[in-house]
C-alpha positions as CSV (number, residue, x, y, z in Angstrom):
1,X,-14.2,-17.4,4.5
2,X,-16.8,-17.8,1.9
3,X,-17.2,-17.0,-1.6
4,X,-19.1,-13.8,-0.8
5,X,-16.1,-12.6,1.4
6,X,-13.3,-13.7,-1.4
7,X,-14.9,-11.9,-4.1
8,X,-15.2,-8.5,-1.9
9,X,-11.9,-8.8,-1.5
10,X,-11.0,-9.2,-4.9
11,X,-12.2,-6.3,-6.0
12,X,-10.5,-4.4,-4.1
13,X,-7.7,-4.9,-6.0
14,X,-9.6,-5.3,-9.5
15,X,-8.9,-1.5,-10.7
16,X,-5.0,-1.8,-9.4
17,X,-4.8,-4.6,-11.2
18,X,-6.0,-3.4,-14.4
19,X,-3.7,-0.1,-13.4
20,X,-0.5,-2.0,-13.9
21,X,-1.8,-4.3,-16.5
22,X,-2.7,-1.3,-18.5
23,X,1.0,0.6,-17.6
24,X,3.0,-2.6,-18.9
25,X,0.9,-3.1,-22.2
26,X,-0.5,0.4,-23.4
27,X,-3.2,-1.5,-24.6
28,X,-6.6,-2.6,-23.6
29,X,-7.4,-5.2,-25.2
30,X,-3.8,-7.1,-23.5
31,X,-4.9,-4.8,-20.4
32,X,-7.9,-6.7,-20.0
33,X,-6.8,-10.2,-20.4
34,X,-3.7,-9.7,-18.6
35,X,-5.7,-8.3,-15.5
36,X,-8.3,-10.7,-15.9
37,X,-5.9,-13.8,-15.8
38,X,-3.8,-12.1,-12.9
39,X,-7.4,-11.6,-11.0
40,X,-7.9,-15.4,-11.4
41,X,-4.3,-16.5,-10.5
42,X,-4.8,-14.6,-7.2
43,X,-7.8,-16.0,-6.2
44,X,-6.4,-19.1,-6.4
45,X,-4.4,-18.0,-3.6
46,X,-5.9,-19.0,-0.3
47,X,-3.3,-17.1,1.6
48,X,-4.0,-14.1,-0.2
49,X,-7.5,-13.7,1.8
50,X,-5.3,-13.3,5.1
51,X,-2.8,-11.5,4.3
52,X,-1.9,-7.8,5.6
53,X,-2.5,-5.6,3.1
54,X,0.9,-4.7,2.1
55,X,1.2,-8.4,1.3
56,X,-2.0,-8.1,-0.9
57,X,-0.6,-5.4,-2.8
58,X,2.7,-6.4,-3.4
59,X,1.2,-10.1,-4.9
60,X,-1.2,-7.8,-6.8
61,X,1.5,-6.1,-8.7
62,X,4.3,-8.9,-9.1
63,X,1.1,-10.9,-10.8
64,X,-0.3,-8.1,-12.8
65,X,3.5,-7.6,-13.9
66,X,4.1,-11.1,-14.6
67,X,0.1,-11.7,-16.8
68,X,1.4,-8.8,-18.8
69,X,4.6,-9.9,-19.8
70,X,2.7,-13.5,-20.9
71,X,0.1,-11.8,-22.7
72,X,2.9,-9.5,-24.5
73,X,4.9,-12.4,-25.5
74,X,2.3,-15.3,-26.4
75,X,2.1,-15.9,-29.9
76,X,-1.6,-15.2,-31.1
């Protein structure tokens, strides 16, 4: 699969991504980073670009939920 491909696929699941990010912080500013360091840990994943879609969403939301909780709790 090449890059093209990966990154179509990714945003897919860029606005979900912010969705939940944005639910668990109530703020944008930890929204953003959160999603944009979930975004990052998925593409990472090379199983994620072959996985059924239920898959996809359910690794989409146990990362989002996980980035948020790190961005909450990091010392700034």
């Amino acid at each position: 699969m090449n890059k093209h491909d990966k990154i179509s696929i990714l945003r897919q699941y860029e606005e979900y991504c912010y969705q939940i990010c944005h639910y668990m912080t109530q703020n944008e500013q930890f929204s953003s980073q959160a999603a944009e360091k979930a975004l990052m840990m998925i593409a990472e994943d090379a199983r994620f670009y072959t996985d059924s879609e239920e898959t996809r969403k359910k690794k989409v939301k146990r990362t989002s939920i996980s980035s948020s909780l790190s961005c909450l709790t990091e010392p700034n």
